[in-house]
Short mmCIF file of the C-alpha atoms (twelve columns), coordinates in Angstrom:
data_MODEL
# 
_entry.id   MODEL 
# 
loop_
_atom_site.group_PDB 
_atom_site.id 
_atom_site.type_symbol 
_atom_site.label_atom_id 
_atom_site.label_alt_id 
_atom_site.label_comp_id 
_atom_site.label_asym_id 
_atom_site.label_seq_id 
_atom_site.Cartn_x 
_atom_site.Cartn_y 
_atom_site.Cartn_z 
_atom_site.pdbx_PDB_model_num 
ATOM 1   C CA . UNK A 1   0.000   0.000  0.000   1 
ATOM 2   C CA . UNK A 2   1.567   3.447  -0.922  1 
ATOM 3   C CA . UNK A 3   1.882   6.071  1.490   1 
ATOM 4   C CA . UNK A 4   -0.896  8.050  -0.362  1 
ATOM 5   C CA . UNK A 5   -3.684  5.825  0.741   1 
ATOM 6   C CA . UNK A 6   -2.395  4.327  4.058   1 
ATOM 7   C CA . UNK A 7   -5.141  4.465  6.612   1 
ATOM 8   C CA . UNK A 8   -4.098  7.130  9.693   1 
ATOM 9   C CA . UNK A 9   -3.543  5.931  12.593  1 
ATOM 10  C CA . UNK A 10  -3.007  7.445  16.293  1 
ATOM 11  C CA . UNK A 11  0.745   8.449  16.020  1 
ATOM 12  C CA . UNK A 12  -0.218  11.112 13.771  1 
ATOM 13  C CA . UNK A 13  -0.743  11.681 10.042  1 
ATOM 14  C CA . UNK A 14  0.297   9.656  7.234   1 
ATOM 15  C CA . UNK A 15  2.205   11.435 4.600   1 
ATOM 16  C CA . UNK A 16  -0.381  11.093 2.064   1 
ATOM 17  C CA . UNK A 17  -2.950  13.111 4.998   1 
ATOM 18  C CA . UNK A 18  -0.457  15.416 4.891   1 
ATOM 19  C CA . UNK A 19  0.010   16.093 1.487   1 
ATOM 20  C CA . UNK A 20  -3.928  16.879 1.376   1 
ATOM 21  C CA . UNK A 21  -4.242  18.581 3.647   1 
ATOM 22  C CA . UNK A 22  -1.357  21.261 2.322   1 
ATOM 23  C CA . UNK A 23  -2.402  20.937 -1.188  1 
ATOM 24  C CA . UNK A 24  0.769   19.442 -2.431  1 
ATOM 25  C CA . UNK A 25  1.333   16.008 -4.019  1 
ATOM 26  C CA . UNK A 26  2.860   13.135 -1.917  1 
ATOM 27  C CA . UNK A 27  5.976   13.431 -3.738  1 
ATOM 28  C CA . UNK A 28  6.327   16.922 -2.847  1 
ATOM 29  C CA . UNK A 29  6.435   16.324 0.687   1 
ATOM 30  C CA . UNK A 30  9.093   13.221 0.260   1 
ATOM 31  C CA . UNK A 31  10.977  15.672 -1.786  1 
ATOM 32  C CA . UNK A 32  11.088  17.937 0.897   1 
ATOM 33  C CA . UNK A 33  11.727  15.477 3.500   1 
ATOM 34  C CA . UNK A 34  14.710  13.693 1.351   1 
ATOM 35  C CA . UNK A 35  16.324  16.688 -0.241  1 
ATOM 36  C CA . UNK A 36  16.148  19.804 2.696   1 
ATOM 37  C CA . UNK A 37  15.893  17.431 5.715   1 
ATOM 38  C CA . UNK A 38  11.901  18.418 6.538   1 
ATOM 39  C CA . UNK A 39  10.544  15.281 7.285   1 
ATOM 40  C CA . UNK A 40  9.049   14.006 10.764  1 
ATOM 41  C CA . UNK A 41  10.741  14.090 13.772  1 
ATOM 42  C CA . UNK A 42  9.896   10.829 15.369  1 
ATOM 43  C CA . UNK A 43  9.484   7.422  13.822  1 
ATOM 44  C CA . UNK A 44  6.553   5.521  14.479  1 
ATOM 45  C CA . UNK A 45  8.085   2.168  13.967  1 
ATOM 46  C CA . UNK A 46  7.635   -0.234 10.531  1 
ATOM 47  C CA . UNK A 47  8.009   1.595  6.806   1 
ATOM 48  C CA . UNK A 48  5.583   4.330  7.533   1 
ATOM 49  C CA . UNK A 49  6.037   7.362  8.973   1 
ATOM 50  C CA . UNK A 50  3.527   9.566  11.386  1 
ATOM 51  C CA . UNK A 51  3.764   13.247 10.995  1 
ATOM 52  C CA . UNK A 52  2.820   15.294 14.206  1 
ATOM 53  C CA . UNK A 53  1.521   18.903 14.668  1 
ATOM 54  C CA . UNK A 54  5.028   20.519 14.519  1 
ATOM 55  C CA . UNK A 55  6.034   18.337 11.625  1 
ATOM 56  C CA . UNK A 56  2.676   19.649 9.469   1 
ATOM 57  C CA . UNK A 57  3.197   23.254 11.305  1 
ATOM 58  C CA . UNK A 58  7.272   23.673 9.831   1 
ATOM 59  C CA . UNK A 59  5.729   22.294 5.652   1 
ATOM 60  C CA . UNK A 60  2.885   24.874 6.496   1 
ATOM 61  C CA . UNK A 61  5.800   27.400 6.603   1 
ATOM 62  C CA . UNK A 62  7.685   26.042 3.933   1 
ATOM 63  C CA . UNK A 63  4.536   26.662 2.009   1 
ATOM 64  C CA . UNK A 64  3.654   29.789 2.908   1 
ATOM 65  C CA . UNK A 65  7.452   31.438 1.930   1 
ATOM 66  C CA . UNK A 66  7.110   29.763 -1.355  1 
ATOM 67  C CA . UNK A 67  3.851   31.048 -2.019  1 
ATOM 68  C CA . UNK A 68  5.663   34.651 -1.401  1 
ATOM 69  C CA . UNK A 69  8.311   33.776 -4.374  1 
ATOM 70  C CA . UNK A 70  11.030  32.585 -1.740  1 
ATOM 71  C CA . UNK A 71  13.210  29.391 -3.718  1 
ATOM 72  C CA . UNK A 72  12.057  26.420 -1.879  1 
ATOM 73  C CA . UNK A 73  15.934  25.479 -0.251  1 
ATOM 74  C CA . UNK A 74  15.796  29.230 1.268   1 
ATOM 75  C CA . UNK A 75  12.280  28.671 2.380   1 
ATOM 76  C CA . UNK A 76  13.272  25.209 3.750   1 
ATOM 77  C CA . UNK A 77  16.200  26.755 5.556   1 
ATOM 78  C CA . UNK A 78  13.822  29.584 7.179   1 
ATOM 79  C CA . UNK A 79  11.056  26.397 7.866   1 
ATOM 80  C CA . UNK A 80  13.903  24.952 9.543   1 
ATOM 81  C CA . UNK A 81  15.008  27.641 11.585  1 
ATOM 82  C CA . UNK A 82  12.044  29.181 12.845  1 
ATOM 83  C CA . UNK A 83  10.915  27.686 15.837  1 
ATOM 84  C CA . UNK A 84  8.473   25.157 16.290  1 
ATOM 85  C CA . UNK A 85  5.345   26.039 18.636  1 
ATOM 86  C CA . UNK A 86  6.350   24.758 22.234  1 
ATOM 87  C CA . UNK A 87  4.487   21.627 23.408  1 
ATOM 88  C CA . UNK A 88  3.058   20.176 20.134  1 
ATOM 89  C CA . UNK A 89  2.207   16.609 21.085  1 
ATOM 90  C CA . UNK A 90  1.211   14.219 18.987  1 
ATOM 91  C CA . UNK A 91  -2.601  14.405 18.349  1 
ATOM 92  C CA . UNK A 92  -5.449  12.880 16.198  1 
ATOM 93  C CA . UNK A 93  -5.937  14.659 12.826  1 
ATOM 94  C CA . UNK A 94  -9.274  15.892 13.712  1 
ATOM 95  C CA . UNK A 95  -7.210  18.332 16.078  1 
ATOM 96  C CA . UNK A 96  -4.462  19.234 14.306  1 
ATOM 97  C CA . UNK A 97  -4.089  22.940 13.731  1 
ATOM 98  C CA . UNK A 98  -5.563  24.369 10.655  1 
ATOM 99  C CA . UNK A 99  -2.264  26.812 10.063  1 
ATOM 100 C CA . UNK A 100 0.867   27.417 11.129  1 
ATOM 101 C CA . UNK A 101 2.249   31.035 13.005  1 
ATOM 102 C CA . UNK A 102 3.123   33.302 10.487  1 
ATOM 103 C CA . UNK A 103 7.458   33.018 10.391  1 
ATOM 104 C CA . UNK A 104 9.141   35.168 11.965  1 
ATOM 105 C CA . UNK A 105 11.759  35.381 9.157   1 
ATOM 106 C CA . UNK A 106 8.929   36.394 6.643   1 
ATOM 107 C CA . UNK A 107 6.425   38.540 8.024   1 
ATOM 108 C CA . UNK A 108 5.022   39.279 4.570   1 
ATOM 109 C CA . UNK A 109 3.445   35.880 4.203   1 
ATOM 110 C CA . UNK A 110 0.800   35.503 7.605   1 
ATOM 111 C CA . UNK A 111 -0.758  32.188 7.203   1 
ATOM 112 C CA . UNK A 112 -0.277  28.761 5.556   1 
ATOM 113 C CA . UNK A 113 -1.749  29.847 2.392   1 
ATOM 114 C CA . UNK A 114 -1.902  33.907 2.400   1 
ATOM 115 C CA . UNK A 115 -5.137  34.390 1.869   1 
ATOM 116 C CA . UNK A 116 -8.141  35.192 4.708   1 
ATOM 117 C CA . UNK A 117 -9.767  31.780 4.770   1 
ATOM 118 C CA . UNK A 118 -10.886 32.110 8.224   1 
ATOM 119 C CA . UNK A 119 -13.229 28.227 9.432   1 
ATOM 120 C CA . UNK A 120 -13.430 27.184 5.469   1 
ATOM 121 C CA . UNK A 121 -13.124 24.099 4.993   1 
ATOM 122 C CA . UNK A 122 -9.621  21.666 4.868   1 
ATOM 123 C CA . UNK A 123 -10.136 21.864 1.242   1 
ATOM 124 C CA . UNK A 124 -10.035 25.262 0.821   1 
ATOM 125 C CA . UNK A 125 -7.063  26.056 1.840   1 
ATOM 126 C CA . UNK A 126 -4.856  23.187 -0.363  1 
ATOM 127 C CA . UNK A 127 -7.050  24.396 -3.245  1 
ATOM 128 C CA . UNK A 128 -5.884  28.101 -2.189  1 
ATOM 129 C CA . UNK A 129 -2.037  26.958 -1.751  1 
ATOM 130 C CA . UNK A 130 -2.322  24.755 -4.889  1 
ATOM 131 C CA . UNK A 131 -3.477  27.739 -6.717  1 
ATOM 132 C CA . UNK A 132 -0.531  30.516 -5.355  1 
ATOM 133 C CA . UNK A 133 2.098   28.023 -6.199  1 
ATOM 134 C CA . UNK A 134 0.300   27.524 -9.957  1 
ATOM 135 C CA . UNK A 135 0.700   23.852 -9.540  1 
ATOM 136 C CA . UNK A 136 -1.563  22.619 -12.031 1 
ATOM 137 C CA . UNK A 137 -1.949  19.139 -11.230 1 
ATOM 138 C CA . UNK A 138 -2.151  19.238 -7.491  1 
ATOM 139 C CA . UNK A 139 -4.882  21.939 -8.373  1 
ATOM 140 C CA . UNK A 140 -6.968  19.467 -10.843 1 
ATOM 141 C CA . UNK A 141 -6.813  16.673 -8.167  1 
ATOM 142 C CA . UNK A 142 -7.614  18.536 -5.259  1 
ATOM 143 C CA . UNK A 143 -10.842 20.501 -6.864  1 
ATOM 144 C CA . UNK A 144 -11.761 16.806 -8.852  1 
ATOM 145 C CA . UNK A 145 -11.164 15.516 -5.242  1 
ATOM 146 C CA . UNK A 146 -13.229 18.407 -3.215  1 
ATOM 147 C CA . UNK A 147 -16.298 17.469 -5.807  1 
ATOM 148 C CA . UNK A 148 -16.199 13.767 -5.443  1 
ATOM 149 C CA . UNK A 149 -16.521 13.816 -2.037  1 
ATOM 150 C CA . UNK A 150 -19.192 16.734 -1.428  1 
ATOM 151 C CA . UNK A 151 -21.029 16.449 -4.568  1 
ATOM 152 C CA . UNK A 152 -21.074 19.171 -7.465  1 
ATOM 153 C CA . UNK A 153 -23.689 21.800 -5.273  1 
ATOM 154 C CA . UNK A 154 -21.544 21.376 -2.083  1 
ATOM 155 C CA . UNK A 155 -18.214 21.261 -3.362  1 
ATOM 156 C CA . UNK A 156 -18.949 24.755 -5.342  1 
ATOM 157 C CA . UNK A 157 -20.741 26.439 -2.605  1 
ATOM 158 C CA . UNK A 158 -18.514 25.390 0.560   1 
ATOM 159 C CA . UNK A 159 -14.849 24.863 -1.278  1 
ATOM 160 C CA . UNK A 160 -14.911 26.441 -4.776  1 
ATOM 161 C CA . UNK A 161 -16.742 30.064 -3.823  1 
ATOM 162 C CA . UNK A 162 -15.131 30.811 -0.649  1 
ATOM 163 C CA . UNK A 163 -11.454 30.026 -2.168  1 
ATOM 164 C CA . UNK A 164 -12.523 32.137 -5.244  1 
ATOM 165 C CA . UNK A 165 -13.266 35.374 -2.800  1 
ATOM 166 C CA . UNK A 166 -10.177 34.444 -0.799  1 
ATOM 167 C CA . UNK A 167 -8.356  34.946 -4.032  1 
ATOM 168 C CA . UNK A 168 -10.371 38.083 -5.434  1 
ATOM 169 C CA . UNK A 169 -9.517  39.606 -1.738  1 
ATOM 170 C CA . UNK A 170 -5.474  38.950 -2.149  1 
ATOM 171 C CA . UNK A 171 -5.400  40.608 -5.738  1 
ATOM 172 C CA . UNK A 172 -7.522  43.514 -5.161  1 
ATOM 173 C CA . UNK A 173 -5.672  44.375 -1.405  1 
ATOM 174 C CA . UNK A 174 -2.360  43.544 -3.246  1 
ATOM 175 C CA . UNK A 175 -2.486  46.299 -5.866  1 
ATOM 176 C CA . UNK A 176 -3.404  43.909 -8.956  1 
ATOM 177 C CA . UNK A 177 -0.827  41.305 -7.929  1 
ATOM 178 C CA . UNK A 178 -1.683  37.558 -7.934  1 
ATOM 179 C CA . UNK A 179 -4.563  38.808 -10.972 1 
ATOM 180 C CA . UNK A 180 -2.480  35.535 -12.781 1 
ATOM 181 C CA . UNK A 181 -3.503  33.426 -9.978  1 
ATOM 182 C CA . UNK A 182 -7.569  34.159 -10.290 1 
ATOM 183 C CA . UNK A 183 -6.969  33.522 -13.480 1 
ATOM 184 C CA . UNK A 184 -5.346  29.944 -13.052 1 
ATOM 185 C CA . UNK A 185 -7.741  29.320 -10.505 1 
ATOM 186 C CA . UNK A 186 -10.562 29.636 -12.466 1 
ATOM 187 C CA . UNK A 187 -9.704  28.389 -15.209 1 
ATOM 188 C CA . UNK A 188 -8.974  24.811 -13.632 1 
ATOM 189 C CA . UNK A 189 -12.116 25.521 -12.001 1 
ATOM 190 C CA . UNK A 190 -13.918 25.337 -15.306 1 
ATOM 191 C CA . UNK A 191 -11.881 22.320 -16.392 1 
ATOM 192 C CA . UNK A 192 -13.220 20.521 -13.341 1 
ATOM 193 C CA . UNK A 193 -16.629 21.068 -13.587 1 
ATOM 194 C CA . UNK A 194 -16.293 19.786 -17.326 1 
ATOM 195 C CA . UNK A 195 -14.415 16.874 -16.233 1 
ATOM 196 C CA . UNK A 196 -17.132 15.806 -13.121 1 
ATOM 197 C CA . UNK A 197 -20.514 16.312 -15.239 1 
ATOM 198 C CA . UNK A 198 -21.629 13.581 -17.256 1 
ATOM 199 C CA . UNK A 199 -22.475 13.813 -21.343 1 
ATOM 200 C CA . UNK A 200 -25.165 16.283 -22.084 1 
ATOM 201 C CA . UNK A 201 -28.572 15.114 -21.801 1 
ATOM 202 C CA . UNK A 202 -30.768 14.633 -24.833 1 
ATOM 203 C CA . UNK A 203 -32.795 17.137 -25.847 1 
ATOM 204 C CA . UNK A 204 -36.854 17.145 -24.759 1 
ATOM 205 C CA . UNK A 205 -39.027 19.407 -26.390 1 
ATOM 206 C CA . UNK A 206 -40.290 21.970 -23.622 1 
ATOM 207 C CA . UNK A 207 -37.661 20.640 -20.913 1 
ATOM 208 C CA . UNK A 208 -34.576 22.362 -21.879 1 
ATOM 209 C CA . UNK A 209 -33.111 25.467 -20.331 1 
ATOM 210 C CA . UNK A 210 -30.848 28.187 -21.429 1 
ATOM 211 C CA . UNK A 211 -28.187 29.719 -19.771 1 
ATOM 212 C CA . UNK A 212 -26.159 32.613 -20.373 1 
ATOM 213 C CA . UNK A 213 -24.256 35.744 -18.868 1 
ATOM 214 C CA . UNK A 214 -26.063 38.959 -20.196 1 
ATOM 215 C CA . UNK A 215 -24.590 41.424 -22.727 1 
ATOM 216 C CA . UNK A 216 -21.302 42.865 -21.236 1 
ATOM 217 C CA . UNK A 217 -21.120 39.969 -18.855 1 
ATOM 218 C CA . UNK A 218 -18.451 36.926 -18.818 1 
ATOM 219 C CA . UNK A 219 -18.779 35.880 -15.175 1 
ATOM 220 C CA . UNK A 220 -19.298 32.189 -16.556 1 
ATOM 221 C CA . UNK A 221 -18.468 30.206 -13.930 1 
ATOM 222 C CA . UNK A 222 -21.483 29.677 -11.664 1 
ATOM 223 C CA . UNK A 223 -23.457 29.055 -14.749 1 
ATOM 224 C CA . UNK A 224 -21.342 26.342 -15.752 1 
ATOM 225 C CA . UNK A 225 -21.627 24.569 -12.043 1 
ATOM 226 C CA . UNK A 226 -25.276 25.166 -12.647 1 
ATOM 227 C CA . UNK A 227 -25.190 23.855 -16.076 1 
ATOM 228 C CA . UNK A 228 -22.897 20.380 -14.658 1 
ATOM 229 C CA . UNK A 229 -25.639 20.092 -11.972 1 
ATOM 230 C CA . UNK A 230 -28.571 20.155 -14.371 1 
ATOM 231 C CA . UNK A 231 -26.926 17.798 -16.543 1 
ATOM 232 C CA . UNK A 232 -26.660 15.386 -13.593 1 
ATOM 233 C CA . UNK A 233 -30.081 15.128 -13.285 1 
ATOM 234 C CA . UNK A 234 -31.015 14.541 -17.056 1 
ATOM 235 C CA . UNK A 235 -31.988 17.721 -17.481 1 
ATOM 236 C CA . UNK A 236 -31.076 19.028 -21.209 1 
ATOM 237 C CA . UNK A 237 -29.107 22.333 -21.065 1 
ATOM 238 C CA . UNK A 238 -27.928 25.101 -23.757 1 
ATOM 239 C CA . UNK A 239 -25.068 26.650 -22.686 1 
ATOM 240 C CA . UNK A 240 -24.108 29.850 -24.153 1 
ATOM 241 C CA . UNK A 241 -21.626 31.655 -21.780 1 
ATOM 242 C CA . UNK A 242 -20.594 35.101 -21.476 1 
ATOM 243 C CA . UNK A 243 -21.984 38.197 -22.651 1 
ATOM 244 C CA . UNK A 244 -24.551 36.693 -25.283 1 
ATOM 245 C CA . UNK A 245 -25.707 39.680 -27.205 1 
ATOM 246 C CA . UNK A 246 -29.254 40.541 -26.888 1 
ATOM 247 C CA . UNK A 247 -30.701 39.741 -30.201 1 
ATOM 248 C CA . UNK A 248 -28.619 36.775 -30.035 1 
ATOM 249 C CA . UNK A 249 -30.257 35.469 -26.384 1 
ATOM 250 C CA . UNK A 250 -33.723 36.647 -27.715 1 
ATOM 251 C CA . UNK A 251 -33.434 34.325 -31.224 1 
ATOM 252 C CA . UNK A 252 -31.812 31.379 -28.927 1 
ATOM 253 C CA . UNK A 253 -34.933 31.457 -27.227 1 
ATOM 254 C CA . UNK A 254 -37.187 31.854 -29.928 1 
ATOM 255 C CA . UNK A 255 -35.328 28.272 -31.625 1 
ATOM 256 C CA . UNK A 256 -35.245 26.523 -28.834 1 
ATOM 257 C CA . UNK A 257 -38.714 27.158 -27.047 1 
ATOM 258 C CA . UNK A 258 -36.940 26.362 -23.292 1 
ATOM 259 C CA . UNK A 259 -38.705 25.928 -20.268 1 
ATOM 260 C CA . UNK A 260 -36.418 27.985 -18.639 1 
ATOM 261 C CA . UNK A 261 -33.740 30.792 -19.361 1 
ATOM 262 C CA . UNK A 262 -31.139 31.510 -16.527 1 
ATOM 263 C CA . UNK A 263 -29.419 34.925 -16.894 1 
ATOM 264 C CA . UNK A 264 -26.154 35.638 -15.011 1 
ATOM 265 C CA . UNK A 265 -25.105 39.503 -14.124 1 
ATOM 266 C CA . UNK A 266 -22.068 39.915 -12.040 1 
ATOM 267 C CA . UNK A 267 -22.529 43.843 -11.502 1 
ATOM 268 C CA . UNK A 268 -26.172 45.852 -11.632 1 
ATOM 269 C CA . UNK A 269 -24.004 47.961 -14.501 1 
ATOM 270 C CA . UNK A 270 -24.786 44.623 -17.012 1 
ATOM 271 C CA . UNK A 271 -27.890 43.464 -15.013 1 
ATOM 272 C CA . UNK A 272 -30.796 45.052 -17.452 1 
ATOM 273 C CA . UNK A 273 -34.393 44.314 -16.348 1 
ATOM 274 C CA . UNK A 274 -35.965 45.008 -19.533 1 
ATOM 275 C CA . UNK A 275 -34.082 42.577 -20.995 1 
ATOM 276 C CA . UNK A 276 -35.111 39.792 -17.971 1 
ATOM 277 C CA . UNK A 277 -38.541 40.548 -18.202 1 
ATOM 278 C CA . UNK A 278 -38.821 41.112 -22.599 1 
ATOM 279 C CA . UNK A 279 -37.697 37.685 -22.264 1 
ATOM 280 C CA . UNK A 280 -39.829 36.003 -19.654 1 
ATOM 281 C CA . UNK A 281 -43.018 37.643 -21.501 1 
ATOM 282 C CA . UNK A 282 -41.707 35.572 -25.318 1 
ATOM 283 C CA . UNK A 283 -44.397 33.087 -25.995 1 
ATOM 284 C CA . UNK A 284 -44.349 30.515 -28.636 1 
ATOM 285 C CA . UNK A 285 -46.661 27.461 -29.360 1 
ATOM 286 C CA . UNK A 286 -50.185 27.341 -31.413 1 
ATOM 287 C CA . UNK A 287 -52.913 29.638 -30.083 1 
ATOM 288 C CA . UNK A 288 -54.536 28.524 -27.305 1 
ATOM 289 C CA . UNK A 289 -51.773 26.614 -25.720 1 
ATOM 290 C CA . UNK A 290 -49.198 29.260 -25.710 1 
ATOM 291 C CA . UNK A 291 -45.973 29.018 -23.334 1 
ATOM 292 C CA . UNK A 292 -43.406 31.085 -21.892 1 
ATOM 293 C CA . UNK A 293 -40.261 30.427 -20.239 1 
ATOM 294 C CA . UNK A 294 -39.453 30.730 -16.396 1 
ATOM 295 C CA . UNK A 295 -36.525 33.516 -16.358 1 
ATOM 296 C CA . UNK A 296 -34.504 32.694 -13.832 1 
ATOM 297 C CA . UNK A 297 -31.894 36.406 -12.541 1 
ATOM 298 C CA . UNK A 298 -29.020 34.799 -11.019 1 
ATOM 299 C CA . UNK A 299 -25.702 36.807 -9.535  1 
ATOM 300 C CA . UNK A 300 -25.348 39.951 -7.696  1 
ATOM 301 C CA . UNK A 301 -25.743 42.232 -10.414 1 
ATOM 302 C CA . UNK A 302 -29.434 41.098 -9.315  1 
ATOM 303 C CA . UNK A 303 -29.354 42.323 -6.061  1 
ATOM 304 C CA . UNK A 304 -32.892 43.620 -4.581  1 
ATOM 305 C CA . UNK A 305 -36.381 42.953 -5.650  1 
ATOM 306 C CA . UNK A 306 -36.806 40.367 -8.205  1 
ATOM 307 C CA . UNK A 307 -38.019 41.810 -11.858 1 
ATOM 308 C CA . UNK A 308 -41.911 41.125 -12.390 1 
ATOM 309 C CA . UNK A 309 -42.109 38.158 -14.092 1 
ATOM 310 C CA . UNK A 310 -38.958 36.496 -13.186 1 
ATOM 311 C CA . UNK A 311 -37.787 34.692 -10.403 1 
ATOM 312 C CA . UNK A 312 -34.666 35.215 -7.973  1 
ATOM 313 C CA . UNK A 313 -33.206 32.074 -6.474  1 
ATOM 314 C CA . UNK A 314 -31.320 32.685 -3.538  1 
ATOM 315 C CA . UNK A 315 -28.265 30.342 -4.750  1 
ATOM 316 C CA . UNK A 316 -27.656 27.370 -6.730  1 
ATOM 317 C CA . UNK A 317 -29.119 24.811 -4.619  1 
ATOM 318 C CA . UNK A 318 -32.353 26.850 -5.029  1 
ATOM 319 C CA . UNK A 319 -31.705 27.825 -8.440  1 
ATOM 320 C CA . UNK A 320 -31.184 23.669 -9.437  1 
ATOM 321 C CA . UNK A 321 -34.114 22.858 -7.465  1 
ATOM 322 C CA . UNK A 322 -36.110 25.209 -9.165  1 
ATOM 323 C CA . UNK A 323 -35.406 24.201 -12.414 1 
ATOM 324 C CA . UNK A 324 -35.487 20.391 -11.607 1 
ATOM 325 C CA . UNK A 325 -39.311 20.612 -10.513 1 
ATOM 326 C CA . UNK A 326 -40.007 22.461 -13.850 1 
ATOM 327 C CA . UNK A 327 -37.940 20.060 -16.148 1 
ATOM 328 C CA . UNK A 328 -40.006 17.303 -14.903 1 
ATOM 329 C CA . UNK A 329 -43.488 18.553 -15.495 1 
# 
């Protein structure tokens, strides 16, 4: 059994635990252990090794100085020589601290990761290290990892979202630095969600929805949790991303006859209700049986009162379970 998958046990974590819960692969860890003399203090007995509190607490530093730029053997020398929190016995992982004191010999990197993360979740911050250190794969696994376990809804709204602010806070506080790590961020983010939802469900007439960012809009990514969730449940979905012109959205509409039409505005500068409700008043169909789509207004840009005519979920669990009781009608 590889050290990856070994089962923890009460000496502290496994290497594999370890490399989760920092973000980093396995080998990463080894690497550090073999090459700058990081690994655990005590032996455990046998082939494995148990990692304690300190152990975790001195690669939390070495992650945080190379997050700042720092070469990884200066940041392992500065891991090594900052001093280890007094009395760290060994303890279960559920107790474990989250992050390590901010080093001494870098004061310009506070926490494990650098960004505010405050109670988020484990995940979180290995996505958010993951992401500083643009380490592609670890990234991929970890976010393919986060939705496995929670589920697509979950995994966006209680890993994905709050390490996406955590982000957006660094860059703007920074004076536009770390704008390249958004960027990498979400862009994996988008290659997850493609990767986790299944094939796109066949088309029924009247069942389908629409989604798309309005004119001047390319916030794309909640739509295209929302549009991976939906196609989980069978529910057939045309996607057509950021900032769809408006006689563009109005003729998709008109061709496709959907039972629904989600429109995403980041900002109320793009949000136009006109637009929301012109759209949720289209009717097609032969007389007397005449139908019009349920407009969903999704995003900030949103905020207040919803449009007459439309609705306003309050997130995407409400906005999926909306549109799953209308798709099956």
């Amino acid at each position: 059994m590889s050290e990856s998958t070994e089962p923890a046990g009460p000496g502290g974590l496994t290497t594999g635990e370890v490399a989760r819960r920092l973000g980093v692969a396995p080998t990463t860890v080894r690497t550090w252990d073999q090459r700058y003399g990081l690994g655990p203090d005590r032996h455990t007995g046998g082939r494995h090794r148990r990692w304690t509190p300190a152990d975790v607490a001195r690669l939390e530093r070495i992650c945080a100085l190379t997050a700042t730029g720092i070469p990884p053997a200066e940041a392992a020398r500065l891991a090594r020589e900052t001093p280890a929190p007094a009395s760290a016995p060994a303890a279960p992982p559920s107790v474990l601290p989250r992050r390590a004191p901010a080093p001494q010999a870098a004061p310009a990197s506070r926490a494990g990761s650098g960004l505010r993360l405050g109670d988020a979740r484990q995940e979180c911050k290995g996505i958010a290290r993951a992401a500083l250190r643009l380490d592609a794969a670890a990234l991929d696994r970890l976010l393919l990892d986060a939705i496995r376990e929670h589920g697509l809804v979950a995994a966006w709204t209680e890993v994905i979202v709050p390490t996406l602010q955590a982000v957006g806070r660094k860059w703007e506080s920074s004076g536009e630095r770390y704008v390249e790590v958004e960027h990498f961020l979400s862009w994996h983010v988008s290659g997850a969600l493609r990767r986790a939802a299944p094939d796109t469900a066949p088309d029924r007439p009247g069942a389908s929805v629409v989604l798309a960012c309005v004119p001047g809009d390319n916030h794309t990514l909640a739509l295209e949790v929302l549009s991976a969730a939906l196609a989980q449940r069978g529910i057939p979905v045309r996607m057509f991303g950021g900032a769809l012109p408006v006689e563009s959205l109005i003729a998709a509409v008109r061709r496709t006859g959907p039972a629904a039409v989600a429109l995403w505005a980041q900002s109320r500068a793009t949000a136009s209700r006109p637009l929301a409700q012109h759209v949720a008043a289209m009717e097609w169909g032969v007389r007397g049986a005449r139908r019009s789509p349920l407009v969903l207004t999704l995003g900030p840009g949103w905020s207040g009162r919803p449009a007459p005519g439309t609705a306003r979920p309050h997130g995407l669990a409400d906005a999926v379970q909306a549109l799953e009781g209308l798709a099956a009608r």
